[in-house]
LOZA-19129 format. One record per atom (N, C-alpha, C, O, CB): x, y, z; residue in one letter; atom name; chain. Coordinates in steps of 0.2 Angstrom, whole numbers. Glycine has a CB too. Example, Ala and Ser with C-alpha at 12.3 -4.5 7.8 and 13.67 -1.06 7.14 Angstrom:
BEGIN
66  -28  39  a  N  A
62  -22  39  a  CA  A
66  -16  39  a  C  A
71  -17  42  a  O  A
57  -22  45  a  CB  A
64  -11  35  s  N  A
68  -5  36  s  CA  A
64  0  39  s  C  A
67  6  40  s  O  A
70  -3  29  s  CB  A
***
This chain:
BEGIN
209  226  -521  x  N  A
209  227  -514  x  CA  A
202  228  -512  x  C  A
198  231  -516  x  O  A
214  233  -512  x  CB  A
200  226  -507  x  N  A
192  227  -504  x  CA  A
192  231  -500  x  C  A
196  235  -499  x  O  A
190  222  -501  x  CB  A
185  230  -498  x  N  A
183  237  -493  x  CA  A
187  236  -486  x  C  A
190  240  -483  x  O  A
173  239  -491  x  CB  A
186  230  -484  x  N  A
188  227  -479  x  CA  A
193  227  -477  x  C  A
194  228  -471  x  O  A
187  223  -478  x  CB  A
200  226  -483  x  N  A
207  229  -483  x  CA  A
209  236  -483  x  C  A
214  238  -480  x  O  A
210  227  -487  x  CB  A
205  240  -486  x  N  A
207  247  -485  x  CA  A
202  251  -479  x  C  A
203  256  -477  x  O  A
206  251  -490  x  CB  A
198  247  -477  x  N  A
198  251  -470  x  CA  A
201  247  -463  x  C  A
201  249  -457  x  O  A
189  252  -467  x  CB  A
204  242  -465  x  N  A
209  241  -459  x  CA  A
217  245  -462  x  C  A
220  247  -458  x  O  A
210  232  -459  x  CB  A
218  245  -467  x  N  A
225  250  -470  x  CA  A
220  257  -466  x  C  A
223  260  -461  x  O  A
227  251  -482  x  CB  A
215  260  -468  x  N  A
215  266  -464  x  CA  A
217  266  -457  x  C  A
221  270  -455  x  O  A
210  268  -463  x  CB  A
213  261  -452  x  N  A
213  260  -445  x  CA  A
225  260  -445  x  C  A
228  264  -441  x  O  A
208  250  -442  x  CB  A
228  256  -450  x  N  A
235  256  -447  x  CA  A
237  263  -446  x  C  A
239  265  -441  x  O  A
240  253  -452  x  CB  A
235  267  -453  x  N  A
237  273  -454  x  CA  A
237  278  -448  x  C  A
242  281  -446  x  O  A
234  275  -460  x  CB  A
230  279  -445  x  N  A
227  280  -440  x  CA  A
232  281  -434  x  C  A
235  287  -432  x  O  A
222  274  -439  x  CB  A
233  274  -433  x  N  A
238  273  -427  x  CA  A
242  276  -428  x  C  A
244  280  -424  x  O  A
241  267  -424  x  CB  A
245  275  -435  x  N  A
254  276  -436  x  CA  A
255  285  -434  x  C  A
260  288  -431  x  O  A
257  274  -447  x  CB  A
249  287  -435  x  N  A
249  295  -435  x  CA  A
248  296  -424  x  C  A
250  301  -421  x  O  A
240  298  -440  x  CB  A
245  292  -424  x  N  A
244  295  -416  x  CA  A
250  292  -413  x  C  A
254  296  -411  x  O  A
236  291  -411  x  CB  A
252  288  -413  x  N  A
259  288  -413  x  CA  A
264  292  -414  x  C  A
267  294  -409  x  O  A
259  285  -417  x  CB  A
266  294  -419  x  N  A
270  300  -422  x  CA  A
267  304  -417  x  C  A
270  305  -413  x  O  A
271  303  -430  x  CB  A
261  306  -417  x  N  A
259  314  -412  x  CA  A
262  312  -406  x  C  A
264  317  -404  x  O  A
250  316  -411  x  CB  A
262  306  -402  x  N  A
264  304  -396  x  CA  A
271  304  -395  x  C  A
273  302  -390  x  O  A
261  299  -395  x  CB  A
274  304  -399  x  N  A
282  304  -399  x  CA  A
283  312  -398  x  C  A
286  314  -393  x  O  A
285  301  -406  x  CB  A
281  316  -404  x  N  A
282  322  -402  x  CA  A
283  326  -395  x  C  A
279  325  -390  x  O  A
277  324  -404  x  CB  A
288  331  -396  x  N  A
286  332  -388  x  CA  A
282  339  -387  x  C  A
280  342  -391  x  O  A
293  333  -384  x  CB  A
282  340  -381  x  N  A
276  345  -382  x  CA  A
280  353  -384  x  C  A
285  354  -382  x  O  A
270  347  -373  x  CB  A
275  358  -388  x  N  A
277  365  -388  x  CA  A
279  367  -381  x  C  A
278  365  -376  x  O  A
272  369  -391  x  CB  A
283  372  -385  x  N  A
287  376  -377  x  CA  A
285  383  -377  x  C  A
285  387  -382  x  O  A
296  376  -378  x  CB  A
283  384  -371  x  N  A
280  395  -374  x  CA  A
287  399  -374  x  C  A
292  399  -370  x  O  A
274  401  -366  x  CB  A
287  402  -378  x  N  A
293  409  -380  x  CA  A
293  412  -374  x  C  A
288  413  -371  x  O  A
292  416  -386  x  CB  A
298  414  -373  x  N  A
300  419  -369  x  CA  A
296  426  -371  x  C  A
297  429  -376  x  O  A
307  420  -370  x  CB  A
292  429  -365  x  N  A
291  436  -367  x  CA  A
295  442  -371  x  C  A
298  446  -367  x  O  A
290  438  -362  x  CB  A
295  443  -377  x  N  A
300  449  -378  x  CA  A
302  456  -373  x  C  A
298  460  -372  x  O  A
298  453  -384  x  CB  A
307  456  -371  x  N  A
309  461  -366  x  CA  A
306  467  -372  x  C  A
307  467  -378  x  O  A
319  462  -362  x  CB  A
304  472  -366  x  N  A
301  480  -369  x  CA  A
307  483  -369  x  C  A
312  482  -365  x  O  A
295  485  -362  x  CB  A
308  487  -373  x  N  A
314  494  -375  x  CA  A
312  498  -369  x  C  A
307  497  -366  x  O  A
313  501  -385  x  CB  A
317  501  -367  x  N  A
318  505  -365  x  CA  A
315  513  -364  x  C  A
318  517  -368  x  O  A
322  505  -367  x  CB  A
310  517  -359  x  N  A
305  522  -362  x  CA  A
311  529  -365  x  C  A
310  535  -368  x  O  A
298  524  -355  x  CB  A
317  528  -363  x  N  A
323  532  -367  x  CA  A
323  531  -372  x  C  A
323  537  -375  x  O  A
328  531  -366  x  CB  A
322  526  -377  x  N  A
324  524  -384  x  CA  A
321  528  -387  x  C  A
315  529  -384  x  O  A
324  517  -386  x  CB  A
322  532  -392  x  N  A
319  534  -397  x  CA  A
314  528  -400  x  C  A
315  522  -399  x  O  A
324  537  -403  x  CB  A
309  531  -405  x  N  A
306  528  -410  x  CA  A
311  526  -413  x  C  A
313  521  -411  x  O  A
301  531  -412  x  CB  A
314  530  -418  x  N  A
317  528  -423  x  CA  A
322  519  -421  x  C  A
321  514  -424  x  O  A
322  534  -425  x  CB  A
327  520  -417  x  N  A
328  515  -415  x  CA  A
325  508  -412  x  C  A
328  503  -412  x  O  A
330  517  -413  x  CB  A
320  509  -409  x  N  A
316  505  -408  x  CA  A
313  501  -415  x  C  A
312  495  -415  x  O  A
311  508  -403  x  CB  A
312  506  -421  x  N  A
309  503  -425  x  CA  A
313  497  -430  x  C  A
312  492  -433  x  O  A
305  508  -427  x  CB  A
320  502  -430  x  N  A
328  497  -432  x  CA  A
330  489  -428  x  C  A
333  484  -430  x  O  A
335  502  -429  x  CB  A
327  491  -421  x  N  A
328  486  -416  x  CA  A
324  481  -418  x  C  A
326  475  -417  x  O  A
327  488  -409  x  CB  A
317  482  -421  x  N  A
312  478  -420  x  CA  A
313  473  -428  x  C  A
311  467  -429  x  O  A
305  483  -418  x  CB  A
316  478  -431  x  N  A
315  476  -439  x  CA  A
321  471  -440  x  C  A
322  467  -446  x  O  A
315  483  -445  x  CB  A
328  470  -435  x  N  A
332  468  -435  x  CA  A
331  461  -432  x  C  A
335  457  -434  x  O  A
336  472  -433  x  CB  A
326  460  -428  x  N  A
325  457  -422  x  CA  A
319  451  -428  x  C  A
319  445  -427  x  O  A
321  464  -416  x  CB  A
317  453  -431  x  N  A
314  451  -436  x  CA  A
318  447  -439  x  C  A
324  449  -439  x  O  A
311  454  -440  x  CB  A
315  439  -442  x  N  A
319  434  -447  x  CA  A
315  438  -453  x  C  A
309  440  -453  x  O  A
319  423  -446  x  CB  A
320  438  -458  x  N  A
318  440  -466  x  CA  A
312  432  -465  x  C  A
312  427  -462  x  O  A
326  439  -474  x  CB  A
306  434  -469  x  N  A
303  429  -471  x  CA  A
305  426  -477  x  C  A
306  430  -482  x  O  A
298  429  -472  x  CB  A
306  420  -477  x  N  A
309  415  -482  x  CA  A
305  419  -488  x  C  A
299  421  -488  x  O  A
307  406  -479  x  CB  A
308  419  -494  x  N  A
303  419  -501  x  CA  A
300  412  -502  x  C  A
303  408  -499  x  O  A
306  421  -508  x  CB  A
294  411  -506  x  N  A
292  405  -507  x  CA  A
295  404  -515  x  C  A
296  408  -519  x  O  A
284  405  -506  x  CB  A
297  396  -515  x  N  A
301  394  -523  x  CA  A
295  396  -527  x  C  A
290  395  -524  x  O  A
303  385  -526  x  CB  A
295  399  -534  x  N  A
290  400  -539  x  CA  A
287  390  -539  x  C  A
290  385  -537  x  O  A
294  405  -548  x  CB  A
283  392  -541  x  N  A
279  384  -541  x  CA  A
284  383  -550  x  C  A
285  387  -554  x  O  A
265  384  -541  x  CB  A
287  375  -550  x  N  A
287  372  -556  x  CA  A
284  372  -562  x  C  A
279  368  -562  x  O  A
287  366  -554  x  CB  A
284  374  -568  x  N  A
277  374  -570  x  CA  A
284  369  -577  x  C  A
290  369  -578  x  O  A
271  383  -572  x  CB  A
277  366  -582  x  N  A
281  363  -587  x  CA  A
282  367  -592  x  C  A
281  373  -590  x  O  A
278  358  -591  x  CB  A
284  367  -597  x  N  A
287  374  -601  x  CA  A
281  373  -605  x  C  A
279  368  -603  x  O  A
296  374  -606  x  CB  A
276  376  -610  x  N  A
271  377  -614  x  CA  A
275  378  -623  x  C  A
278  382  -626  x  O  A
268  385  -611  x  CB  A
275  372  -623  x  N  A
277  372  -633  x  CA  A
271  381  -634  x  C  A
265  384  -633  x  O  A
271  361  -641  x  CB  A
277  383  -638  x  N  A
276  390  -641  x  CA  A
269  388  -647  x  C  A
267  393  -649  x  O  A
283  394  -645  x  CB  A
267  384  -649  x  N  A
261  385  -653  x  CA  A
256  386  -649  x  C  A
251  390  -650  x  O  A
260  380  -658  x  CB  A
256  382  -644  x  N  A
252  381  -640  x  CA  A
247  389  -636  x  C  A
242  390  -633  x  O  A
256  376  -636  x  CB  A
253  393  -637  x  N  A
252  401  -635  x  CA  A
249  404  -642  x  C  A
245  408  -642  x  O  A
260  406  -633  x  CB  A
252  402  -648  x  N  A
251  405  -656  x  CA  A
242  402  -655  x  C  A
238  406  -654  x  O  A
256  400  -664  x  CB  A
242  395  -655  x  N  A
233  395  -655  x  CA  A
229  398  -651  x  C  A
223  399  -653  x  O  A
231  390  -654  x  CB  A
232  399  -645  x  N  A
227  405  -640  x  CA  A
227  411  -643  x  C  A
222  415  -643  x  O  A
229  406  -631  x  CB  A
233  413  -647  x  N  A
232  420  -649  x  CA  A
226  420  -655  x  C  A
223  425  -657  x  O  A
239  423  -652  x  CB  A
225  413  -658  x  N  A
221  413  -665  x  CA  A
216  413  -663  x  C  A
212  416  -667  x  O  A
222  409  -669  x  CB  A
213  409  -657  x  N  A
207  405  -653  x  CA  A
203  415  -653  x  C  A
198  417  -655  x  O  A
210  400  -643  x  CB  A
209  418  -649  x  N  A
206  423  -646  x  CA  A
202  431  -651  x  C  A
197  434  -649  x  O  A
214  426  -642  x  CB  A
207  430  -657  x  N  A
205  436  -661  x  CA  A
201  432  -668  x  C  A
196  435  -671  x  O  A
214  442  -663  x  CB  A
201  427  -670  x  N  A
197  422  -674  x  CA  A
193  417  -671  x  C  A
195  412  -673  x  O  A
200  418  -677  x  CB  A
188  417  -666  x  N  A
184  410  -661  x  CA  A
178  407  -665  x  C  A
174  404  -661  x  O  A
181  413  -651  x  CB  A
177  407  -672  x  N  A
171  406  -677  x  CA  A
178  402  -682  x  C  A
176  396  -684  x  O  A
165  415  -681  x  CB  A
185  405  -683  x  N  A
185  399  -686  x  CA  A
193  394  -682  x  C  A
196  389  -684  x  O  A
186  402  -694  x  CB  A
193  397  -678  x  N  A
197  391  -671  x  CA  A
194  391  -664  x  C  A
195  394  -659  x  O  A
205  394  -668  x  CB  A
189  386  -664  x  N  A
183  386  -659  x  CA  A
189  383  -653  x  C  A
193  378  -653  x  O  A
174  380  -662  x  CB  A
188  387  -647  x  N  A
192  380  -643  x  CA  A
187  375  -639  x  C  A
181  376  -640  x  O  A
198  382  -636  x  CB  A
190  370  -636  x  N  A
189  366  -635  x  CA  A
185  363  -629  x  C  A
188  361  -624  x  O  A
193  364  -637  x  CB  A
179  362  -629  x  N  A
175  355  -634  x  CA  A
171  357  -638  x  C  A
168  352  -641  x  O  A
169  349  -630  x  CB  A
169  364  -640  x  N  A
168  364  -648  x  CA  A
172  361  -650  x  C  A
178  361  -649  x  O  A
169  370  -651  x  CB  A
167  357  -656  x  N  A
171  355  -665  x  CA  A
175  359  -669  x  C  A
172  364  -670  x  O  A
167  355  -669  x  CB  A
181  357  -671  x  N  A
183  360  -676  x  CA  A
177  362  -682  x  C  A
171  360  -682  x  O  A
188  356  -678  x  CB  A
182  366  -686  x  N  A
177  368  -691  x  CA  A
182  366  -696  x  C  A
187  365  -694  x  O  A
174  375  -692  x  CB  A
180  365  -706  x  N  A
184  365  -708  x  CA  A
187  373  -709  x  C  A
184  378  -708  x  O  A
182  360  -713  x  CB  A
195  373  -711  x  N  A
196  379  -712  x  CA  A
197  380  -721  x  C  A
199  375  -725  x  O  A
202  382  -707  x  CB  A
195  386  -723  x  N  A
197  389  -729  x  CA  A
202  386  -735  x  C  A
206  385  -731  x  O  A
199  395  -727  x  CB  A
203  385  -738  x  N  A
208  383  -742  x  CA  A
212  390  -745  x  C  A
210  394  -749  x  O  A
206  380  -746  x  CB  A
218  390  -742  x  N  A
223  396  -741  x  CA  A
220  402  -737  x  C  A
220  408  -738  x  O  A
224  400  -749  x  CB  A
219  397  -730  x  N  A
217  404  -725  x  CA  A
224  405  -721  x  C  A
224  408  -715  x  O  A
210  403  -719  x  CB  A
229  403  -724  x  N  A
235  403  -722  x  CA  A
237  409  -725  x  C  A
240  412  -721  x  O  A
238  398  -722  x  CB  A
236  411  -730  x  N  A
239  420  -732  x  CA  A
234  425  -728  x  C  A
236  431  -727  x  O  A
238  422  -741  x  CB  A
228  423  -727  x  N  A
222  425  -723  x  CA  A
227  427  -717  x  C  A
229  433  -716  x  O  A
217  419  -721  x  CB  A
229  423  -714  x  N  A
233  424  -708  x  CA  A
238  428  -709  x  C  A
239  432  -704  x  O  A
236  418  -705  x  CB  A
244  430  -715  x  N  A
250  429  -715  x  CA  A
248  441  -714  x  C  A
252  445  -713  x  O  A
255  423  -724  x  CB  A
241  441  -715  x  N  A
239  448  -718  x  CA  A
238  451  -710  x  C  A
239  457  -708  x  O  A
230  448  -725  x  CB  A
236  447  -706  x  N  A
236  448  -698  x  CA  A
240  448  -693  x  C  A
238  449  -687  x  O  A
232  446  -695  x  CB  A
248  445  -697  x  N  A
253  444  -692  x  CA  A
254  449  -689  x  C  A
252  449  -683  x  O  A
260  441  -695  x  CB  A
257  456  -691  x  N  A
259  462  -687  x  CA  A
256  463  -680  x  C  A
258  465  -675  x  O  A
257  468  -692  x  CB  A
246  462  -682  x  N  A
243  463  -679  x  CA  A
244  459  -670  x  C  A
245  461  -664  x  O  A
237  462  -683  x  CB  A
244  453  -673  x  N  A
244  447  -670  x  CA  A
251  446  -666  x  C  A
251  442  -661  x  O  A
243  442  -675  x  CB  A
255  450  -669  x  N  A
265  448  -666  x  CA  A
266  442  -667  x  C  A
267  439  -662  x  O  A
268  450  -658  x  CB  A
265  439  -673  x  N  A
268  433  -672  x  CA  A
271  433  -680  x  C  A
269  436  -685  x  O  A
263  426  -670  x  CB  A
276  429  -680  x  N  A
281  428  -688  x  CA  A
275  423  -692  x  C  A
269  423  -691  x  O  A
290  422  -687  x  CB  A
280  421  -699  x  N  A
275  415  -703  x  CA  A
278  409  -700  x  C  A
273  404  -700  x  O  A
277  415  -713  x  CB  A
284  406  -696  x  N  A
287  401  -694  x  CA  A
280  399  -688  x  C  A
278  394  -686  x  O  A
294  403  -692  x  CB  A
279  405  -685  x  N  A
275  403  -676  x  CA  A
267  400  -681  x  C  A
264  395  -679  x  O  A
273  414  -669  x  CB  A
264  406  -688  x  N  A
258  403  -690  x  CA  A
258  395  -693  x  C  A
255  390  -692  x  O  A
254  407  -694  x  CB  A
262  396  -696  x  N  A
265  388  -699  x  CA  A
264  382  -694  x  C  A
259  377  -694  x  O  A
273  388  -700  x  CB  A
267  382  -691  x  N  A
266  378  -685  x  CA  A
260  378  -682  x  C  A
258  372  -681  x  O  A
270  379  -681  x  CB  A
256  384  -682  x  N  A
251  382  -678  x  CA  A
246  379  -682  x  C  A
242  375  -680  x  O  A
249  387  -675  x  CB  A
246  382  -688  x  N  A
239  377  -694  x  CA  A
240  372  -695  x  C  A
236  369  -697  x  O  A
236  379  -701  x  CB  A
247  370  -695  x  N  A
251  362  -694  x  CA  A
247  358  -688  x  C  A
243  354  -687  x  O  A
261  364  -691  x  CB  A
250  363  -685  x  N  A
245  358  -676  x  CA  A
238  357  -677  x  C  A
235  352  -676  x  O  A
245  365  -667  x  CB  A
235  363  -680  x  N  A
228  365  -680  x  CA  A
225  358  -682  x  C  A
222  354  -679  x  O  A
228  370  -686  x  CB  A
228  358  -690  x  N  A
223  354  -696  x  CA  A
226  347  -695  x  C  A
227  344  -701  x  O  A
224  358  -704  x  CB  A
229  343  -689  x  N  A
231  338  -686  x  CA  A
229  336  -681  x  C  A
229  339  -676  x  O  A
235  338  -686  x  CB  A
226  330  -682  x  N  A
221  327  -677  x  CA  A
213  324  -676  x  C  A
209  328  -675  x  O  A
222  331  -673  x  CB  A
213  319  -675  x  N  A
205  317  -675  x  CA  A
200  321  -674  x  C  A
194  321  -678  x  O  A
204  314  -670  x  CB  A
201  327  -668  x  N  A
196  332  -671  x  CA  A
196  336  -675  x  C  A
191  339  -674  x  O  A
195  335  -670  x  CB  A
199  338  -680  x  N  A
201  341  -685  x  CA  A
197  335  -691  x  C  A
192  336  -695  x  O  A
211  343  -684  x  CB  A
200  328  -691  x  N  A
199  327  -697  x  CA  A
193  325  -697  x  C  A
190  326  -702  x  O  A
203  322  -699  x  CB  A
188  323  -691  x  N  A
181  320  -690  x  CA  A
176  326  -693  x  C  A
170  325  -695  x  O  A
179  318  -681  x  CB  A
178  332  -693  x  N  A
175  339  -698  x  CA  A
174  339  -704  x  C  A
169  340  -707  x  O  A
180  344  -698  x  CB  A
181  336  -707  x  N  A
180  334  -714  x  CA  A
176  330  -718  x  C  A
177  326  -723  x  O  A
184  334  -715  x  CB  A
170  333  -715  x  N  A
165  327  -721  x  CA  A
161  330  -726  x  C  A
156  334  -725  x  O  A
158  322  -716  x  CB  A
163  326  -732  x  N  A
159  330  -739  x  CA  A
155  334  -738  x  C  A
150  334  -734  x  O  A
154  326  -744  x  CB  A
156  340  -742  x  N  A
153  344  -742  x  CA  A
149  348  -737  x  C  A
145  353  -737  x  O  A
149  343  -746  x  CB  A
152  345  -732  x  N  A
154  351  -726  x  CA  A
157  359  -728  x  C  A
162  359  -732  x  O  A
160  348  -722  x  CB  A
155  364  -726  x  N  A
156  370  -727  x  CA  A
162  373  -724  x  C  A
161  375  -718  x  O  A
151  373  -725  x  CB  A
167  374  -726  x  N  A
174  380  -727  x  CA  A
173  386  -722  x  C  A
169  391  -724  x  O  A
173  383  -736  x  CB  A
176  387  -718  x  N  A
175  394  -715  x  CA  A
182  397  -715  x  C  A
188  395  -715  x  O  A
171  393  -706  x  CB  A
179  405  -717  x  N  A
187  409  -716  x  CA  A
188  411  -710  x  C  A
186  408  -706  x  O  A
188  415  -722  x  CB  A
192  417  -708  x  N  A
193  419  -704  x  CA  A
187  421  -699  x  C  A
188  420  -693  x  O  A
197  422  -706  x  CB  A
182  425  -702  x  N  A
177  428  -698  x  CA  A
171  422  -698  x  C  A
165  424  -697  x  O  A
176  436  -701  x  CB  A
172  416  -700  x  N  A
169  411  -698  x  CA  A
163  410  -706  x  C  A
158  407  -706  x  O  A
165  412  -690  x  CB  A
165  414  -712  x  N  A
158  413  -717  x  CA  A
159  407  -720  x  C  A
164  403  -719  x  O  A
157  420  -724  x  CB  A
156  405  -723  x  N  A
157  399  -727  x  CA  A
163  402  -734  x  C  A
164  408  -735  x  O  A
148  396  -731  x  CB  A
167  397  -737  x  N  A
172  398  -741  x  CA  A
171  394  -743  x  C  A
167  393  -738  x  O  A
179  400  -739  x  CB  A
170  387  -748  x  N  A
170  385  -751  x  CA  A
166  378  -747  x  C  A
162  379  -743  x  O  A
177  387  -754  x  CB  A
168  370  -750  x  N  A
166  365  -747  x  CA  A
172  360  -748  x  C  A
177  361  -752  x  O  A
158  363  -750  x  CB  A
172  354  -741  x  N  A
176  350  -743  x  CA  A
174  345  -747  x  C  A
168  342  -748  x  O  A
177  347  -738  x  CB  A
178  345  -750  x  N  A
178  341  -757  x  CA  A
177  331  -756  x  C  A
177  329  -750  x  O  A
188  342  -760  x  CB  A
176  328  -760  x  N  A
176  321  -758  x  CA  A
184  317  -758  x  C  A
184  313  -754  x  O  A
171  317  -762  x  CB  A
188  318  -761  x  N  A
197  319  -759  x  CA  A
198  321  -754  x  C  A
202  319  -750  x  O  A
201  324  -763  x  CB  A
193  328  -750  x  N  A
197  329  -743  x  CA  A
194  323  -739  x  C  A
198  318  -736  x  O  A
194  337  -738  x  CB  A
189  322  -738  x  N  A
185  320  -733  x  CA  A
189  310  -734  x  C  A
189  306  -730  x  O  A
175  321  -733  x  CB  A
191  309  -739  x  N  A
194  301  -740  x  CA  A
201  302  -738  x  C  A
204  298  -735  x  O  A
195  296  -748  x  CB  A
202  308  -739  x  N  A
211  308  -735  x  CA  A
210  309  -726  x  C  A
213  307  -722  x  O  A
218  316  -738  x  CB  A
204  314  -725  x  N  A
205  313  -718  x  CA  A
203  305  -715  x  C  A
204  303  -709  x  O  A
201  320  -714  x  CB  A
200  302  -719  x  N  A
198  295  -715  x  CA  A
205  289  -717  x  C  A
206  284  -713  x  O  A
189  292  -718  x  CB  A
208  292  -723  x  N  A
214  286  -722  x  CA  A
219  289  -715  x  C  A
223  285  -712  x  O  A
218  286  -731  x  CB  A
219  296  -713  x  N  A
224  298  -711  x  CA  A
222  296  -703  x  C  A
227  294  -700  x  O  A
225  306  -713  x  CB  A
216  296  -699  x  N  A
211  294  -695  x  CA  A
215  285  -694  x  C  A
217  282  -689  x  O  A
203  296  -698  x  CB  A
214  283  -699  x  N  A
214  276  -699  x  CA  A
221  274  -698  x  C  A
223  270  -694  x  O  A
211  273  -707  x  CB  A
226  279  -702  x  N  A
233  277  -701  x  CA  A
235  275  -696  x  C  A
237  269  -694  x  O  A
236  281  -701  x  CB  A
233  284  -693  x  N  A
236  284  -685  x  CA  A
232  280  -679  x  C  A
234  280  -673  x  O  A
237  292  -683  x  CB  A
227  277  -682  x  N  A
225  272  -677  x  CA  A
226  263  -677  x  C  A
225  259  -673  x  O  A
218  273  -677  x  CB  A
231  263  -684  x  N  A
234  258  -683  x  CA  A
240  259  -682  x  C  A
242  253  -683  x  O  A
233  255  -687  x  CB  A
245  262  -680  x  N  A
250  266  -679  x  CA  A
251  265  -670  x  C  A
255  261  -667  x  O  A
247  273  -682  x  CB  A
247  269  -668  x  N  A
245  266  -661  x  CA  A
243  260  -659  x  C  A
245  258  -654  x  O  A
240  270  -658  x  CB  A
239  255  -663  x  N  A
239  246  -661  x  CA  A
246  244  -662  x  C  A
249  239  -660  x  O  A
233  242  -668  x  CB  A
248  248  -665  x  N  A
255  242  -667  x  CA  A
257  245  -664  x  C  A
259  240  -661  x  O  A
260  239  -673  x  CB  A
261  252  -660  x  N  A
262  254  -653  x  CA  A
260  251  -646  x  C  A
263  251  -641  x  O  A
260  259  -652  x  CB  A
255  249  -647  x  N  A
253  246  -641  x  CA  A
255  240  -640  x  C  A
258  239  -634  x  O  A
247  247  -640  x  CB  A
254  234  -645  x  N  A
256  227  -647  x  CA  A
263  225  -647  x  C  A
266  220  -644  x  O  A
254  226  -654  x  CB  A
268  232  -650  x  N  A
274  229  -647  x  CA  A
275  231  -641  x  C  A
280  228  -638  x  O  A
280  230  -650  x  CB  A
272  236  -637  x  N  A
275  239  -630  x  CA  A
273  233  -627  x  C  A
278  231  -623  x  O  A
271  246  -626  x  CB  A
267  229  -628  x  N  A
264  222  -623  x  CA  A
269  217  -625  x  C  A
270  213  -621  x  O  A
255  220  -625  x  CB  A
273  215  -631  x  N  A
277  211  -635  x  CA  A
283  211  -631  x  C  A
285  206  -629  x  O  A
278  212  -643  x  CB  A
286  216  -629  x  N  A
293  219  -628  x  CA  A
296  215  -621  x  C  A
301  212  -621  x  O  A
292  228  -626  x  CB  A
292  215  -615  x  N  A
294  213  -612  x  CA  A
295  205  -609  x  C  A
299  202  -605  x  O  A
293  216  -610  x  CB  A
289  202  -615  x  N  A
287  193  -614  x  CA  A
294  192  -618  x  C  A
297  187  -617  x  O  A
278  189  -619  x  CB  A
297  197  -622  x  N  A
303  192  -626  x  CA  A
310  192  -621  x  C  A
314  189  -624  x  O  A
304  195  -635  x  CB  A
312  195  -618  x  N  A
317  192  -612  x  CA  A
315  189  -609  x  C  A
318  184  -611  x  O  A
320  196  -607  x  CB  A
310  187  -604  x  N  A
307  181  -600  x  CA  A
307  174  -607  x  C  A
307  169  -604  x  O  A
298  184  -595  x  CB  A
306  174  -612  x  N  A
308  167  -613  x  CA  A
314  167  -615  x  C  A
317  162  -616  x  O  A
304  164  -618  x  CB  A
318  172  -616  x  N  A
326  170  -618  x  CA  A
329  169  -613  x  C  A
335  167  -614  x  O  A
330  174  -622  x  CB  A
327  168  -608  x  N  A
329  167  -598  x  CA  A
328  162  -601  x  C  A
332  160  -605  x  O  A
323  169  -589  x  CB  A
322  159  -601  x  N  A
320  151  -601  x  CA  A
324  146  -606  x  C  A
325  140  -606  x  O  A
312  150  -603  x  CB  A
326  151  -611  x  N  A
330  145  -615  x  CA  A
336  144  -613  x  C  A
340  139  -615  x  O  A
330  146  -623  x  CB  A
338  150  -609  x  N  A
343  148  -607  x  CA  A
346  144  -601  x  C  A
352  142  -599  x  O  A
346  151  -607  x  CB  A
340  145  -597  x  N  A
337  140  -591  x  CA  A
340  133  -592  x  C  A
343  129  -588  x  O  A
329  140  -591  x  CB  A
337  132  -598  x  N  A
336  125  -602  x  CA  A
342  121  -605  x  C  A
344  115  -605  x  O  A
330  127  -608  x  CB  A
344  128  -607  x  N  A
352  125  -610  x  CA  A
358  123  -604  x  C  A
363  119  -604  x  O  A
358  133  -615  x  CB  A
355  127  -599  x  N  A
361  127  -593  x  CA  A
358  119  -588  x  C  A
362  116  -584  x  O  A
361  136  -585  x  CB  A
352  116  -590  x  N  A
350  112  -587  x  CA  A
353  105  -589  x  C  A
355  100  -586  x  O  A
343  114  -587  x  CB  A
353  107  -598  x  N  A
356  101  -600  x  CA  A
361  100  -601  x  C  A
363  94  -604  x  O  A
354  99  -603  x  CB  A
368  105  -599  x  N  A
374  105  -599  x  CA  A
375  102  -592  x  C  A
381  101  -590  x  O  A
377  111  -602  x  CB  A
***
């Protein structure tokens, strides 16, 4: 679409609006509220007034999507560990090897089970940023971020076959999503073809 089509779609829009405003009819003024009575008590005047009142509507709580529970486990980890669960666009770091008992020693603290940390070093230690960390002899950080040990050259070939997987994984996701629909539109046609020559 050009510039020239969307500022004539503005100019429609334009109208369509002065329009509708011109259809409208005009506001009307309220009626002055009649004054109480200089008899009336306070008390009652202020029953009168409060009755006299429409409740205001509550507003719906806004929609929100529900939050996968790890996703609360890693802010809790992010929060009390941030040297060795940087968030994000900090890099990952590599983590510890068995900094998962590391963790299992701070659950109480933390209120979370071994199921909620599981998951979350599951989530953690999954994913391009996670695996692009792992490069030889790269440095190990434990909880309070010291170095712990180094990635090995076994880690760093599995995180690049795992990198590689899942990026061929997603090409052939993508190849049949694009494949998927060309193949009804030719089985139209062959049957186009059959009905043509019957």
């Amino acid at each position: 679409m050009g510039f020239e089509q969307l500022a004539g779609l503005k100019k429609q829009l334009a109208q369509q609006a002065e329009q509708a405003r011109a259809k409208k009819p005009p506001r009307e003024r309220k009626a002055p509220r009649p004054t109480p009575a200089p008899a009336a008590s306070a008390a009652s005047a202020a029953s009168a007034a409060a009755a006299a009142k429409p409740a205001k509507p509550t507003k719906p709580a806004k929609p929100t999507k529900p939050v996968d529970p790890v996703v609360h486990t890693i802010g809790k980890l992010q929060k009390r560990f941030p040297l060795a669960f940087p968030k994000n666009p900090a890099p990952k770091v590599p983590l510890k090897v068995g900094i998962f008992e590391d963790l299992m020693t701070h659950a109480a603290e933390l209120q979370l089970n071994e199921r909620e940390l599981r998951g979350a070093i599951k989530v953690w230690c999954r994913g391009n940023r996670y695996w692009t960390s792992l490069v030889e002899g790269a440095p190990r950080v434990d909880l309070a971020g010291v170095p712990a040990g180094e990635v090995t050259t076994a880690d760093a070939a599995r995180a690049v076959y795992l990198e590689s997987n899942r990026q061929a994984r997603l090409a052939a996701a993508a190849s049949s999503e694009s494949a998927a629909p060309a193949a009804p539109a030719s089985t139209d046609t062959a049957e186009k073809a059959s009905q043509e020559s019957a």
